[in-house]
C-alpha positions in Angstrom: 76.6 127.2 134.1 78.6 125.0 135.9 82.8 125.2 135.5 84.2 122.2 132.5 80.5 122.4 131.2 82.1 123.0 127.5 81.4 119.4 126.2 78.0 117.7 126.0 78.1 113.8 127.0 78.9 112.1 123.6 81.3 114.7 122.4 83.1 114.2 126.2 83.7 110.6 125.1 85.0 111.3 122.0 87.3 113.6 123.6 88.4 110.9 126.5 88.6 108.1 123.9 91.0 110.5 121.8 93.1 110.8 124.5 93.5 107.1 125.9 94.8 107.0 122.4 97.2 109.1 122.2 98.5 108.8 126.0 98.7 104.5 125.0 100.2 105.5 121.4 103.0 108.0 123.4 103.9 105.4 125.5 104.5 102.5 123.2 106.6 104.9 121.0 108.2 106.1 124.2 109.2 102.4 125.5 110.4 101.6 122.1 112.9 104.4 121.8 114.1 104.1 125.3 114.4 100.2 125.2 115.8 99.7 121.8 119.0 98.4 122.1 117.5 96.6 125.3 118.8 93.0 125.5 114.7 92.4 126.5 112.6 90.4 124.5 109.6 91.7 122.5 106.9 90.6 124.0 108.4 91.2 127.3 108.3 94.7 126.6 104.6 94.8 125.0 103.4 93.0 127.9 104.7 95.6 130.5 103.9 98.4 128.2 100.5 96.8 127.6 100.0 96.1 131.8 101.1 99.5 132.2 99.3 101.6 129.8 96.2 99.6 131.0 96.5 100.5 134.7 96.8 104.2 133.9 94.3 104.1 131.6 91.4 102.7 133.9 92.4 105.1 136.7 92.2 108.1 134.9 89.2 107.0 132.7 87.9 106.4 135.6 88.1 109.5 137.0 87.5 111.7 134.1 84.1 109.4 133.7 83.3 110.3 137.5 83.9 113.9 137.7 83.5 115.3 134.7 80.8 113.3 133.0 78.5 115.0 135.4 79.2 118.3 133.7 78.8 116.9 130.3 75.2 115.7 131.7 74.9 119.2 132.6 75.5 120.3 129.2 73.0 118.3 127.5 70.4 119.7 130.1 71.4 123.1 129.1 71.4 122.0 125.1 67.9 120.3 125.7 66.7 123.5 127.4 68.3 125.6 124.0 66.3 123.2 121.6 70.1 122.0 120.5 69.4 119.0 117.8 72.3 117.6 118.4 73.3 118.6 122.6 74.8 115.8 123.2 77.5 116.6 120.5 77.7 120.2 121.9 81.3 121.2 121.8 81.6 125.1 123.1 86.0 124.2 122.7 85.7 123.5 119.5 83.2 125.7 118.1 85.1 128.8 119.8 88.5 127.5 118.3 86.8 127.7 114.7 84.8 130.8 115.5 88.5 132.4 116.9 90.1 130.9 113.2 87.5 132.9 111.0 88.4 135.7 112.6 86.1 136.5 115.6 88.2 138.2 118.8 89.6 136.1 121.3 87.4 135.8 124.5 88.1 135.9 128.1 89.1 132.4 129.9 85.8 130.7 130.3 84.0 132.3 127.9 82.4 130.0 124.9 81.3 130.8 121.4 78.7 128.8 120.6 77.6 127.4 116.9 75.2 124.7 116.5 76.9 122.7 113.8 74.3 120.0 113.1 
């Protein structure tokens, strides 16, 4: 196994899509608390946090798509090679957190429960 192979592809988009999210929701509510007794207008300040948000958004899309979508490739190989049904939705993160919160002891960094949830 390669190292960050803990996500098959789709679940690896979920994941980046979850946090483009929530990094664009944090920095609207960031902007609005800072700037709220800003003499700026409104759209001033959705257009910059808009622009903004954008710009950091592509770059580190963009690189999370390039580098780390090769693992998640990597992961459906090894799913595919398990006879996973669903190994593109293979999560090991998730499926150790739940495995961890029923009890099972805690592993050491790197290692993955795995539970095929489909």
């Amino acid at each position: 196994m390669q190292p960050h192979c803990e996500r098959g592809s789709a679940a690896k988009r979920r994941q980046l899509a979850r946090n483009s999210f929530l990094f664009a929701a944090g920095v609207f509510l960031v902007e609005a608390f800072l700037l709220r007794n800003a003499s700026l207008p409104l759209w001033l300040l959705l257009l910059t946090s808009l622009t903004g948000v954008t710009v950091v958004l592509a770059a580190t899309v963009g690189m999370n798509w390039k580098d780390f979508m090769f693992f998640a490739a990597k992961m459906d190989k090894v799913g595919e090679a398990l006879a996973v049904s669903a190994n593109e939705d293979i999560d090991l993160f998730k499926s150790t957190r739940l495995a961890r919160q029923q009890g099972r002891p805690d592993l050491p960094m790197g290692v993955y429960y795995f539970a095929d949830f489909s």
